[in-house]
mmCIF file of the N, C-alpha and C atoms, coordinates in Angstrom:
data_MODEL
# 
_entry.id   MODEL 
# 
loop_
_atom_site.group_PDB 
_atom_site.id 
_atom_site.type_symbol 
_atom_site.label_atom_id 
_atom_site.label_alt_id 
_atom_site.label_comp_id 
_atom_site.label_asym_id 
_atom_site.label_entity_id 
_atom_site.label_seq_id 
_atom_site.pdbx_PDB_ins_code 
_atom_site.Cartn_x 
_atom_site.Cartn_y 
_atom_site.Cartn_z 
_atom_site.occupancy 
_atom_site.B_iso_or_equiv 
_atom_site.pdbx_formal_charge 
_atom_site.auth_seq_id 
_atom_site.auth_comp_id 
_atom_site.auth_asym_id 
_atom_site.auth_atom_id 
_atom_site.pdbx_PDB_model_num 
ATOM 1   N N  . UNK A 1 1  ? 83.482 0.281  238.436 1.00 0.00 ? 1  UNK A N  1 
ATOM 2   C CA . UNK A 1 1  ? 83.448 1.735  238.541 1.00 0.00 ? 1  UNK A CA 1 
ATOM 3   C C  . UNK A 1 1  ? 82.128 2.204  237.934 1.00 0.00 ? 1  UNK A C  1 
ATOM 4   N N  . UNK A 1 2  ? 81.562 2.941  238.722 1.00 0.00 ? 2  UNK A N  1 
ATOM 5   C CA . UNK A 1 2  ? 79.949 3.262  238.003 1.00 0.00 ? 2  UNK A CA 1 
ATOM 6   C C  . UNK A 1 2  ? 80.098 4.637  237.241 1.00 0.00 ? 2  UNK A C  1 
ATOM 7   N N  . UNK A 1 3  ? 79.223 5.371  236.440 1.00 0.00 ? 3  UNK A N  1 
ATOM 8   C CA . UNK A 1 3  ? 78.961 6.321  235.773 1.00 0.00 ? 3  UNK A CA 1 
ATOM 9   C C  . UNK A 1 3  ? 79.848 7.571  236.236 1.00 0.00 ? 3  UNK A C  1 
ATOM 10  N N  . UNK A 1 4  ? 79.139 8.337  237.443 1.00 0.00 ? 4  UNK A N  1 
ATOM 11  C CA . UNK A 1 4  ? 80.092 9.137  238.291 1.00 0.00 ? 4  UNK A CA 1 
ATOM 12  C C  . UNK A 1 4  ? 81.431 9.284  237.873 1.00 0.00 ? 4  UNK A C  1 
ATOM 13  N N  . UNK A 1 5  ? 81.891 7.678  238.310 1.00 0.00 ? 5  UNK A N  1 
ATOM 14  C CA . UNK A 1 5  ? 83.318 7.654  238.927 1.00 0.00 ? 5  UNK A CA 1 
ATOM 15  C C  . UNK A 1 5  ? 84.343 7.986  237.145 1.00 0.00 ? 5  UNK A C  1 
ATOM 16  N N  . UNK A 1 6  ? 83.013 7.246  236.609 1.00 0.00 ? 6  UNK A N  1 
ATOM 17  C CA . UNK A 1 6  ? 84.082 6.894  235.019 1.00 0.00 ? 6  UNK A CA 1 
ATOM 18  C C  . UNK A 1 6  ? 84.323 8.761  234.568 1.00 0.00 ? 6  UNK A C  1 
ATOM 19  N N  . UNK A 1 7  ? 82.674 9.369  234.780 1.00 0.00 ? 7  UNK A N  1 
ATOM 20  C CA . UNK A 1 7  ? 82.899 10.489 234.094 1.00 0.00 ? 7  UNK A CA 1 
ATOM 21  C C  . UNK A 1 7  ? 83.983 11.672 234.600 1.00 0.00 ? 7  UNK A C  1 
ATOM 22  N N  . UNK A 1 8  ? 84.372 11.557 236.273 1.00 0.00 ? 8  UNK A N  1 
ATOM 23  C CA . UNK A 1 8  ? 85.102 12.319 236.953 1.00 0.00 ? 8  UNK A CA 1 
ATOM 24  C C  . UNK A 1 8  ? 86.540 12.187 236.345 1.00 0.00 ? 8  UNK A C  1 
ATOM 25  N N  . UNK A 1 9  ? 86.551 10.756 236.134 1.00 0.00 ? 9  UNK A N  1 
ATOM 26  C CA . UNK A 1 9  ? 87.851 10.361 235.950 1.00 0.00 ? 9  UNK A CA 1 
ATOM 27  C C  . UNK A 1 9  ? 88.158 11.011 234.438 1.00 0.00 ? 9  UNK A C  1 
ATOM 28  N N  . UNK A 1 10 ? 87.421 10.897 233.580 1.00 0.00 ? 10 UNK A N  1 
ATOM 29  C CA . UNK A 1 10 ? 87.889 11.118 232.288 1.00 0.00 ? 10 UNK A CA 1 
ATOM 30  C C  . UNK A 1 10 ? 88.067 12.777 232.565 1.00 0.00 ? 10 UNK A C  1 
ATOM 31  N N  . UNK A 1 11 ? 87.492 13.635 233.113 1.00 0.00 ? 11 UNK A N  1 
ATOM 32  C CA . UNK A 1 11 ? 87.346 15.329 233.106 1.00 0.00 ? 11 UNK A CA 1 
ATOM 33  C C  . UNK A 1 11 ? 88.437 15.271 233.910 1.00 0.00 ? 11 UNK A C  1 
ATOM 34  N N  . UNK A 1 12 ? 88.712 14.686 235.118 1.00 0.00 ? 12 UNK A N  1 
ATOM 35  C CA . UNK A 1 12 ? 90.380 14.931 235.630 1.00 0.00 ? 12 UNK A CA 1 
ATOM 36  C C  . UNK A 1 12 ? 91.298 14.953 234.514 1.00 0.00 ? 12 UNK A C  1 
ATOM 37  N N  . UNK A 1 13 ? 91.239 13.859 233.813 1.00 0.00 ? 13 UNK A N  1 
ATOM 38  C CA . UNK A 1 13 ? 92.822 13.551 233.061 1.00 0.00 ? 13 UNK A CA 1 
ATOM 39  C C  . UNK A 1 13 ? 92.490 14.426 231.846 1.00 0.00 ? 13 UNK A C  1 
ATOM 40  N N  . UNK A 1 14 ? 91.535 14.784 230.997 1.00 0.00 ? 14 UNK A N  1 
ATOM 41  C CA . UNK A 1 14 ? 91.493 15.937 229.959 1.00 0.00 ? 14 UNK A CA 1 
ATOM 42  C C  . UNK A 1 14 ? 91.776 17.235 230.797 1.00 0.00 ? 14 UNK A C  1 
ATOM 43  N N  . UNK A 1 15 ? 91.852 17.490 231.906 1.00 0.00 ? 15 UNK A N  1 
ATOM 44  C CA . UNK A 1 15 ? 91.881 18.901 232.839 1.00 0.00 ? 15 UNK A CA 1 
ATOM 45  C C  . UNK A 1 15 ? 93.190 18.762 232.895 1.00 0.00 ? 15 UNK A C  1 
ATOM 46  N N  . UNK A 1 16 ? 93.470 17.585 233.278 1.00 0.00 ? 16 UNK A N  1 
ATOM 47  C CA . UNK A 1 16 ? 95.815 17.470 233.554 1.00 0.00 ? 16 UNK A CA 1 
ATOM 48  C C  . UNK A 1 16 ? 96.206 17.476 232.343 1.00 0.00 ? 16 UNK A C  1 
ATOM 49  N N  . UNK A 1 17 ? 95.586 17.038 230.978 1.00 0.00 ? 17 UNK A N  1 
ATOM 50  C CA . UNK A 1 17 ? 96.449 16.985 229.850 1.00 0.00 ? 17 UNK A CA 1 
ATOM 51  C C  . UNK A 1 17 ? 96.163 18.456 229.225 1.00 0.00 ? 17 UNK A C  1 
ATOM 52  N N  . UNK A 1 18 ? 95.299 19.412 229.917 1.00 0.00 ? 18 UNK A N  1 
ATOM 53  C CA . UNK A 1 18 ? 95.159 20.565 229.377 1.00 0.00 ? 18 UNK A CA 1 
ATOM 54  C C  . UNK A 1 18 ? 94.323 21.112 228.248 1.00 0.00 ? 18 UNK A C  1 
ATOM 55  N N  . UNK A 1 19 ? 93.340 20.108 227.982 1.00 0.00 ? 19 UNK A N  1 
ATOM 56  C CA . UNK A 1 19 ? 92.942 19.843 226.740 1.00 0.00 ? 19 UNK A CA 1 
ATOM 57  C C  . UNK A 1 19 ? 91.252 20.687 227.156 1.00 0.00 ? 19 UNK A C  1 
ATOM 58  N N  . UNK A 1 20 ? 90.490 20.710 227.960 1.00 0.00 ? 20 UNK A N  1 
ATOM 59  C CA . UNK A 1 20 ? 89.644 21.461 228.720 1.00 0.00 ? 20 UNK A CA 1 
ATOM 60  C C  . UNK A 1 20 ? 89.475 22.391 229.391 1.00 0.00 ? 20 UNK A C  1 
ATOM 61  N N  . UNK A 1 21 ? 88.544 23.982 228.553 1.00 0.00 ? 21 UNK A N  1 
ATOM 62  C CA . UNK A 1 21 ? 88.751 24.716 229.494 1.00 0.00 ? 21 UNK A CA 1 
ATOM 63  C C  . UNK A 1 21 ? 87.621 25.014 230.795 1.00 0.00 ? 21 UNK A C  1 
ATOM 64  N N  . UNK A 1 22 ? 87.962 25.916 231.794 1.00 0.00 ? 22 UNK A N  1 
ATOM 65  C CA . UNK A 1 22 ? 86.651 25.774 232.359 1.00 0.00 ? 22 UNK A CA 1 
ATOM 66  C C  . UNK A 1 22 ? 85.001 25.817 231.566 1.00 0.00 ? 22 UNK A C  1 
ATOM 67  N N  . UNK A 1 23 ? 84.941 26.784 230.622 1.00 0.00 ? 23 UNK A N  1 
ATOM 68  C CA . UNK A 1 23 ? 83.828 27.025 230.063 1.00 0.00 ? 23 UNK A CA 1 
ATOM 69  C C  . UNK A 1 23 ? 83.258 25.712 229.303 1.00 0.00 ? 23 UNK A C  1 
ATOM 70  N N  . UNK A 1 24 ? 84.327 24.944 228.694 1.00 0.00 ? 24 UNK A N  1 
ATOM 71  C CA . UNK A 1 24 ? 83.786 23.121 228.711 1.00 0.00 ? 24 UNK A CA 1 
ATOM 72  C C  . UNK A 1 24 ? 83.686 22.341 229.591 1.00 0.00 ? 24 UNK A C  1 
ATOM 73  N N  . UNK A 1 25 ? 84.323 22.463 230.499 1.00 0.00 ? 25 UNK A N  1 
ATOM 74  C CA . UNK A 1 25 ? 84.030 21.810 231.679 1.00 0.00 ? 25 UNK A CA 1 
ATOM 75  C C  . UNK A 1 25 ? 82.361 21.774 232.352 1.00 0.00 ? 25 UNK A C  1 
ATOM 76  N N  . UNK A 1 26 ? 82.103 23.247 232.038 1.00 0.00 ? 26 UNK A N  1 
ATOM 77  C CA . UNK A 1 26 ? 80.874 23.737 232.290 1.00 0.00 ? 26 UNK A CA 1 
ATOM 78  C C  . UNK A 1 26 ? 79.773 23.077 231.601 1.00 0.00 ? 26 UNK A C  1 
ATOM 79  N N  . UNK A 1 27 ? 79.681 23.404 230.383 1.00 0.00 ? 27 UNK A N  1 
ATOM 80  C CA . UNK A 1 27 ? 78.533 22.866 229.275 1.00 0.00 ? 27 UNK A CA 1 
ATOM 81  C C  . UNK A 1 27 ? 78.776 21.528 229.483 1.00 0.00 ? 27 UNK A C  1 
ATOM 82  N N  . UNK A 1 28 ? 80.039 20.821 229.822 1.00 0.00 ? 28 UNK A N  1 
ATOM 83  C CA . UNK A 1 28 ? 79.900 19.105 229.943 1.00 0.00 ? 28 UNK A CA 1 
ATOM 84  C C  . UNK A 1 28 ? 79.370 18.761 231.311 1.00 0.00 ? 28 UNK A C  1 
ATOM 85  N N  . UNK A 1 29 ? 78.976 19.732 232.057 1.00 0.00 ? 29 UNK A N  1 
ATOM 86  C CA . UNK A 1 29 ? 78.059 19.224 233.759 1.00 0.00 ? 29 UNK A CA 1 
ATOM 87  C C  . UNK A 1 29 ? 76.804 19.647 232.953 1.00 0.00 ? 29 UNK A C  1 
ATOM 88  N N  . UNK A 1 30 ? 76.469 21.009 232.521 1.00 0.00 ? 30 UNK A N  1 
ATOM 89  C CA . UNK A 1 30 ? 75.252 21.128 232.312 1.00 0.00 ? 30 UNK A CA 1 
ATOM 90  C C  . UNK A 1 30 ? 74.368 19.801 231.327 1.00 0.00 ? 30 UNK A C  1 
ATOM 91  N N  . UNK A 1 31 ? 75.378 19.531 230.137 1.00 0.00 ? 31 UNK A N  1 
ATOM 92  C CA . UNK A 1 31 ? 75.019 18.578 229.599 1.00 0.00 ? 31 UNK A CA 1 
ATOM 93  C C  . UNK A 1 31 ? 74.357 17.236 229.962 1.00 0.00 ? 31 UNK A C  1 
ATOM 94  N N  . UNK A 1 32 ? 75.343 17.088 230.730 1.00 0.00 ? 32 UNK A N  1 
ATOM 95  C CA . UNK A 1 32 ? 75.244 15.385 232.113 1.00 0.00 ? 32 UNK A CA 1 
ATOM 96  C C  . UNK A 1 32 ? 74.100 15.977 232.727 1.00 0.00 ? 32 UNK A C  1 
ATOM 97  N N  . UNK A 1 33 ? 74.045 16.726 232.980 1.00 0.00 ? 33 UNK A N  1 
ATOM 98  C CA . UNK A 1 33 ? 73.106 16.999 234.565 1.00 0.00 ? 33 UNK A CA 1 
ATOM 99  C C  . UNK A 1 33 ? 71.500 17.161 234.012 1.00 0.00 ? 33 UNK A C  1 
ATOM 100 N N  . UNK A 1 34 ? 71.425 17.337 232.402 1.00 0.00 ? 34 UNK A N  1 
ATOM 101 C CA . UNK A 1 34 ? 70.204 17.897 231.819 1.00 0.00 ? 34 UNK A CA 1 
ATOM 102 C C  . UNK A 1 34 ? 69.490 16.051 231.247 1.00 0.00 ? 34 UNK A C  1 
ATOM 103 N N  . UNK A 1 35 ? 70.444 15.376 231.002 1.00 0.00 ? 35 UNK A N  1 
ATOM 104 C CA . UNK A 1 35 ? 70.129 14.068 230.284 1.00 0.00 ? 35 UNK A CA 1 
ATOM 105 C C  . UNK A 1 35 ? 69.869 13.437 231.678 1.00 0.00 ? 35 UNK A C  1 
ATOM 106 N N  . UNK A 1 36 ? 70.609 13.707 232.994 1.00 0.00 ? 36 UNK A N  1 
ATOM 107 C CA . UNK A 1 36 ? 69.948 12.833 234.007 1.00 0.00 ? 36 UNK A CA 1 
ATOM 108 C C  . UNK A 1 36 ? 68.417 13.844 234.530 1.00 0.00 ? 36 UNK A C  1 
ATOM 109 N N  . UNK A 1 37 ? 68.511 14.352 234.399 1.00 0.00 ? 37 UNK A N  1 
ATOM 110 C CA . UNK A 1 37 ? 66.941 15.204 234.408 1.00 0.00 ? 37 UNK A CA 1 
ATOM 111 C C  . UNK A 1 37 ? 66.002 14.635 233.518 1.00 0.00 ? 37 UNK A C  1 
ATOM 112 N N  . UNK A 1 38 ? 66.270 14.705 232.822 1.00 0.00 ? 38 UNK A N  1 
ATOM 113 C CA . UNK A 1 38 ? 65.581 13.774 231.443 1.00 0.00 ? 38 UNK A CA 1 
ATOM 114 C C  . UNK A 1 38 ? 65.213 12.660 231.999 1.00 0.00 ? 38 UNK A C  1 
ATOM 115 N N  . UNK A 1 39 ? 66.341 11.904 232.137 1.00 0.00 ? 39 UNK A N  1 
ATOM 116 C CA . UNK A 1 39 ? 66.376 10.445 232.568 1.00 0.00 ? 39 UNK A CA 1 
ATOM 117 C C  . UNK A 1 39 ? 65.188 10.123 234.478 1.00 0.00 ? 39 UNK A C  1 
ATOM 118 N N  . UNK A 1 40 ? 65.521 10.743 235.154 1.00 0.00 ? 40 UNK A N  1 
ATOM 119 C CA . UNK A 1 40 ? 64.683 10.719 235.950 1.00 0.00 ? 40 UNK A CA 1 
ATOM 120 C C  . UNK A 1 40 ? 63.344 10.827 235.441 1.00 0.00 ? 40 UNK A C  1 
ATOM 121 N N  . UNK A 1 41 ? 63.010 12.096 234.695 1.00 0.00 ? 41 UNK A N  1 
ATOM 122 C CA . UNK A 1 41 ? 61.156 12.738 234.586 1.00 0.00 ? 41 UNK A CA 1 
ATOM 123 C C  . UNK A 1 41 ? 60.851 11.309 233.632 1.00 0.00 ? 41 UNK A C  1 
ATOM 124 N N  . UNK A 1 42 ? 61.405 10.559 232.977 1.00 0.00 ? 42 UNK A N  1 
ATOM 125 C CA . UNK A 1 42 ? 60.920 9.474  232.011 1.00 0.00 ? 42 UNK A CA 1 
ATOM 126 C C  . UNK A 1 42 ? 60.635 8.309  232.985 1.00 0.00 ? 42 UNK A C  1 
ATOM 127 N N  . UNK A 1 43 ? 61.768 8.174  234.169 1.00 0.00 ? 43 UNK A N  1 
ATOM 128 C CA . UNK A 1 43 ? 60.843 6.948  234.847 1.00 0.00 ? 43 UNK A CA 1 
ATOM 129 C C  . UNK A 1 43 ? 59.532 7.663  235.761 1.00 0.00 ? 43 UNK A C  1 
ATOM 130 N N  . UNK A 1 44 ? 59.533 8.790  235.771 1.00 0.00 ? 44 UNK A N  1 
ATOM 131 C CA . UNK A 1 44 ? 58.537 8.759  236.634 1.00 0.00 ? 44 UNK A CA 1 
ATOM 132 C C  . UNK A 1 44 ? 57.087 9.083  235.828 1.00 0.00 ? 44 UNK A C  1 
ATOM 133 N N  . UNK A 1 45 ? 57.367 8.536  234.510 1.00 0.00 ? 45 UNK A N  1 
ATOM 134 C CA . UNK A 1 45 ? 55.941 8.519  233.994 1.00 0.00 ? 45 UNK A CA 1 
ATOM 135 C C  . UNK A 1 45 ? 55.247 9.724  233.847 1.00 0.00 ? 45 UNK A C  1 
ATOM 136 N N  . UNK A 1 46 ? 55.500 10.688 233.922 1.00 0.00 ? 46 UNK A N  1 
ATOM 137 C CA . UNK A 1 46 ? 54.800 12.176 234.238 1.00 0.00 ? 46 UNK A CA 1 
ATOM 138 C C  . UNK A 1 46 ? 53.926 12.107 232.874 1.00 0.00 ? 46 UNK A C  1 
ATOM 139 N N  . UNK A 1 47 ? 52.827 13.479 233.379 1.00 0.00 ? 47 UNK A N  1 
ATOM 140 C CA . UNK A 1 47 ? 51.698 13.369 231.811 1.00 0.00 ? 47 UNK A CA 1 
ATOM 141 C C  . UNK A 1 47 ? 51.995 15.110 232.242 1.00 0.00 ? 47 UNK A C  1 
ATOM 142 N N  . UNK A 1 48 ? 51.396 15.510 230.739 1.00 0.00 ? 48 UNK A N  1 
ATOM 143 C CA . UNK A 1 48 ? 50.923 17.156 230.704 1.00 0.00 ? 48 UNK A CA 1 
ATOM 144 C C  . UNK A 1 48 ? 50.156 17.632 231.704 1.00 0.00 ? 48 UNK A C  1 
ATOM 145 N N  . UNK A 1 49 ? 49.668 18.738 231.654 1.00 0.00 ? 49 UNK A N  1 
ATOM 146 C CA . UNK A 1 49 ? 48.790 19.187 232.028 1.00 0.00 ? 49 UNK A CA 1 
ATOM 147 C C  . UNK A 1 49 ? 47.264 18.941 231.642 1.00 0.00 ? 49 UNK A C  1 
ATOM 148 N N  . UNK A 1 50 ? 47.931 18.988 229.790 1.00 0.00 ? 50 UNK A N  1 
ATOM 149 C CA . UNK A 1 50 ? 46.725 19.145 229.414 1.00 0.00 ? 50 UNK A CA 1 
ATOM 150 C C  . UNK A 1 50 ? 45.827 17.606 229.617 1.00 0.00 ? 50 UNK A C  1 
ATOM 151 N N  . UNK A 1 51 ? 46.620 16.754 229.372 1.00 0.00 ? 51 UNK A N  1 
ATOM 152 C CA . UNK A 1 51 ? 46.506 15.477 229.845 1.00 0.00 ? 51 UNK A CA 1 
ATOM 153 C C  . UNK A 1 51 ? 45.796 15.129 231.038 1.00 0.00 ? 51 UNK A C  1 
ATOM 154 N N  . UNK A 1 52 ? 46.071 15.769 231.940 1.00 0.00 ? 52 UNK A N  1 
ATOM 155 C CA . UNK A 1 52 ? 46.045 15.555 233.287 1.00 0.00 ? 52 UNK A CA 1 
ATOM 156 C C  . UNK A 1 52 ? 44.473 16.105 233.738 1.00 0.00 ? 52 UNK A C  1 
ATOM 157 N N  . UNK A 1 53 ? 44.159 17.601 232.971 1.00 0.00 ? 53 UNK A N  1 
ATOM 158 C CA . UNK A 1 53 ? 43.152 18.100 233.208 1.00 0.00 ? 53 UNK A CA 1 
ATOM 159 C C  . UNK A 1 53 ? 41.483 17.228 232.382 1.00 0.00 ? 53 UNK A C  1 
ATOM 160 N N  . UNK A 1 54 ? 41.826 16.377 231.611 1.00 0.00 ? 54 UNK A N  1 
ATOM 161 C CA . UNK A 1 54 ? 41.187 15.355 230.145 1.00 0.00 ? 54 UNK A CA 1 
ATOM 162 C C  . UNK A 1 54 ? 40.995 14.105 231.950 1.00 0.00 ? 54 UNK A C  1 
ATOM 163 N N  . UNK A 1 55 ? 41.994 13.499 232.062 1.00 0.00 ? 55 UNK A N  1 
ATOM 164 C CA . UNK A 1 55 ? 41.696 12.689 233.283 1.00 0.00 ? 55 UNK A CA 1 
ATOM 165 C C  . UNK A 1 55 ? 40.790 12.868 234.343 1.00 0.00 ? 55 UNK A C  1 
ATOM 166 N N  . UNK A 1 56 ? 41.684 14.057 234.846 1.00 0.00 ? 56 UNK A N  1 
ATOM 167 C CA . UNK A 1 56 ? 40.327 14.521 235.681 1.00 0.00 ? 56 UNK A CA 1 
ATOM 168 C C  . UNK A 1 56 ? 38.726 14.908 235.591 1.00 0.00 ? 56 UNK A C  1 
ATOM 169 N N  . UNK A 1 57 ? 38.740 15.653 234.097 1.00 0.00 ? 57 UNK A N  1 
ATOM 170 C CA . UNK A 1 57 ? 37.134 15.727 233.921 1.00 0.00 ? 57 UNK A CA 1 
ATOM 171 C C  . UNK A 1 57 ? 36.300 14.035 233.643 1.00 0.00 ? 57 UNK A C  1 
ATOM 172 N N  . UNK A 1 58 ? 37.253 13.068 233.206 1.00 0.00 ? 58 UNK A N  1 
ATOM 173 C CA . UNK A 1 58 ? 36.888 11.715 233.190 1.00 0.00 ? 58 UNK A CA 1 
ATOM 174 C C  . UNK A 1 58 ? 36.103 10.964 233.897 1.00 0.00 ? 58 UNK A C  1 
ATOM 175 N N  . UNK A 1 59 ? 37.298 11.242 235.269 1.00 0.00 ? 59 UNK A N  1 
ATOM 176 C CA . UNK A 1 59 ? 37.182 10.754 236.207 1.00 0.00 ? 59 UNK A CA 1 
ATOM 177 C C  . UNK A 1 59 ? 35.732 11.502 237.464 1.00 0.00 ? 59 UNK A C  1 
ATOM 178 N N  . UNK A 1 60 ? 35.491 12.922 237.554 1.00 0.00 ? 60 UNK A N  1 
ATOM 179 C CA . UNK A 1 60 ? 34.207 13.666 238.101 1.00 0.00 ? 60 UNK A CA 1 
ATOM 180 C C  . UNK A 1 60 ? 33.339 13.275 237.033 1.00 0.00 ? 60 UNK A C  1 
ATOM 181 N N  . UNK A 1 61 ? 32.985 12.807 235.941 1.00 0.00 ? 61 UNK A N  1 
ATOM 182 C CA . UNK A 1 61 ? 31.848 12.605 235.329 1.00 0.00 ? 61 UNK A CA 1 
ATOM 183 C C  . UNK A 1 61 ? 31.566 11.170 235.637 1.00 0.00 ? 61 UNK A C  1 
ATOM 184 N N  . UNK A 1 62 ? 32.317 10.117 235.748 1.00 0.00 ? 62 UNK A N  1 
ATOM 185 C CA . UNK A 1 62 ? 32.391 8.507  236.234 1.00 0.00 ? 62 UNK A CA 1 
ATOM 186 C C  . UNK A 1 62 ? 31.990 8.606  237.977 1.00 0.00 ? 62 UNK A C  1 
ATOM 187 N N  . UNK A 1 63 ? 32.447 9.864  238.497 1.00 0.00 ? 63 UNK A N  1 
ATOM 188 C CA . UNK A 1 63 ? 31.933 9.852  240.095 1.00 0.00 ? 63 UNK A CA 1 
ATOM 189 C C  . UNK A 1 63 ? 30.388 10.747 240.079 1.00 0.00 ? 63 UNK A C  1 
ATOM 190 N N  . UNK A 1 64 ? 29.963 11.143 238.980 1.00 0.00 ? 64 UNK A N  1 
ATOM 191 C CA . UNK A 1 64 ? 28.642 11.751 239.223 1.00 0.00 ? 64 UNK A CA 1 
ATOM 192 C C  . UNK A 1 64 ? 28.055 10.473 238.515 1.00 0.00 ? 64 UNK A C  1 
ATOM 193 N N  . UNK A 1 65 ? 28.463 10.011 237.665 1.00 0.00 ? 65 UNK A N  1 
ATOM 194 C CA . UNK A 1 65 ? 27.408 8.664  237.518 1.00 0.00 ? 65 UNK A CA 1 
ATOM 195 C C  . UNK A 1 65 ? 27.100 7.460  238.595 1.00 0.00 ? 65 UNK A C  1 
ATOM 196 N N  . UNK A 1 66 ? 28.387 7.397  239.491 1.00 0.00 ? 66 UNK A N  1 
ATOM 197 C CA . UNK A 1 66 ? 28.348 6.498  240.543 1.00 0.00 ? 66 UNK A CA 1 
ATOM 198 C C  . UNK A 1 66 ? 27.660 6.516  241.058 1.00 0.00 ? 66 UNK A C  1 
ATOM 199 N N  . UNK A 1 67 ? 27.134 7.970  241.676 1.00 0.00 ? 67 UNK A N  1 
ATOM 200 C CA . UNK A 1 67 ? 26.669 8.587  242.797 1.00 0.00 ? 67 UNK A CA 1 
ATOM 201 C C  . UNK A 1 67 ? 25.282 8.764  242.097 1.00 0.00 ? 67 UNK A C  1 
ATOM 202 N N  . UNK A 1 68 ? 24.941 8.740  241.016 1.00 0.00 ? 68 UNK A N  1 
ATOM 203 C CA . UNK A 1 68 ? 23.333 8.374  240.917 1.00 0.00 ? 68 UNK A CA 1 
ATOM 204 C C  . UNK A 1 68 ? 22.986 7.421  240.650 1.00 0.00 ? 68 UNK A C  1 
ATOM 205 N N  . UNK A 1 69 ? 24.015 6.137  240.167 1.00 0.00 ? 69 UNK A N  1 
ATOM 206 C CA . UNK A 1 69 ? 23.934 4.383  240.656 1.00 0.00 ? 69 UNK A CA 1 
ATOM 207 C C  . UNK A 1 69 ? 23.388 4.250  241.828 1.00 0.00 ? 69 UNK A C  1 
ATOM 208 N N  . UNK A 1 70 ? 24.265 4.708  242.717 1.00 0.00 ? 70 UNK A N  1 
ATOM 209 C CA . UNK A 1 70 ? 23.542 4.846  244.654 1.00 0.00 ? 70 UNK A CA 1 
ATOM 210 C C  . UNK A 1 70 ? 22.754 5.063  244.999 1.00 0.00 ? 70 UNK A C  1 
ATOM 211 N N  . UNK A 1 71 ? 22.108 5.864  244.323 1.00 0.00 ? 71 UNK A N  1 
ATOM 212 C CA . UNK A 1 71 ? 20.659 6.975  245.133 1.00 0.00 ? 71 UNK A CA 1 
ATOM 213 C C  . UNK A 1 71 ? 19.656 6.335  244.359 1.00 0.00 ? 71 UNK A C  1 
ATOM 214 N N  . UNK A 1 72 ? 20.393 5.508  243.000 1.00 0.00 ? 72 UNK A N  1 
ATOM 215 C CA . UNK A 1 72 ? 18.736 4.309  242.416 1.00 0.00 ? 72 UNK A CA 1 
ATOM 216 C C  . UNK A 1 72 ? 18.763 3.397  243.450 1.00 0.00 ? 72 UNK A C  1 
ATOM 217 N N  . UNK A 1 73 ? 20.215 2.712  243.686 1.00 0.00 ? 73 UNK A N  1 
ATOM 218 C CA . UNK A 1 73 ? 19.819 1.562  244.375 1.00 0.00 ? 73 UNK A CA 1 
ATOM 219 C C  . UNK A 1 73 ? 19.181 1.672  245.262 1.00 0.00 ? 73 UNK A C  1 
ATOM 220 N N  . UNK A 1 74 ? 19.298 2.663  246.351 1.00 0.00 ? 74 UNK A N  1 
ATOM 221 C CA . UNK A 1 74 ? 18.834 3.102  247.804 1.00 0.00 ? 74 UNK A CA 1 
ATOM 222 C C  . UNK A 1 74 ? 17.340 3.315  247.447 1.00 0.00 ? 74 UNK A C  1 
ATOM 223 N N  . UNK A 1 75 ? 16.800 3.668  246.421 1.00 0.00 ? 75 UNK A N  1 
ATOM 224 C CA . UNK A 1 75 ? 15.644 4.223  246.303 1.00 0.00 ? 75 UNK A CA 1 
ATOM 225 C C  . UNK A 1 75 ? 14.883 2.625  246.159 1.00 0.00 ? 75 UNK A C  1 
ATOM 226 N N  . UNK A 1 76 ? 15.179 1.656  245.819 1.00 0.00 ? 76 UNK A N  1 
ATOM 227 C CA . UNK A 1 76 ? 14.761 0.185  245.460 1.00 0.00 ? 76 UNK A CA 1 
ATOM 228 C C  . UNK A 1 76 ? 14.231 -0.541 246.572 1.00 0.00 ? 76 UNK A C  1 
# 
C-alpha cells in the first residue's frame, strides 16, 4: 500500500470513529500537500534569483572573453 492509500485510509477511519472535524481534515491536506511541494521543489534543485542573476553575469563575462579569444585567433 503506498503513501496515498495509507494516508486515505487512516482519515477514513478517524472520520468513522468521529474523532476529525472537517476543519482538521482540512489543515491535514493542506499540511500533506505543502511537504509534497516542498518535497518536489528540493528534487528539482531550484536556485534563487539572486543566485541565478550572480550565474548569469558569470557566464556573459566568460562569453565576452571567448569571443575576443576568436577575433585573436582569426587575426593570427
Amino acid at each position: 500500500m503506498n503513501n496515498p492509500e495509507k494516508f486515505l485510509k487512516m482519515m477514513s477511519s478517524l472520520i468513522e470513529a468521529g474523532v476529525l472535524t472537517s476543519q482538521d481534515l482540512t489543515k491535514a491536506l493542506l499540511t500533506s500537500m505543502k511537504f509534497n511541494r516542498e518535497k518536489i521543489a528540493n528534487k528539482l534543485d531550484l536556485v534563487t534569483r539572486e543566485e541565478f542573476i550572480v550565474l548569469k553575469k558569470i557566464i556573459e563575462k566568460q562569453q565576452k572573453e571567448i569571443n575576443k579569444l576568436k577575433k585573436r585567433k582569426l587575426k593570427r
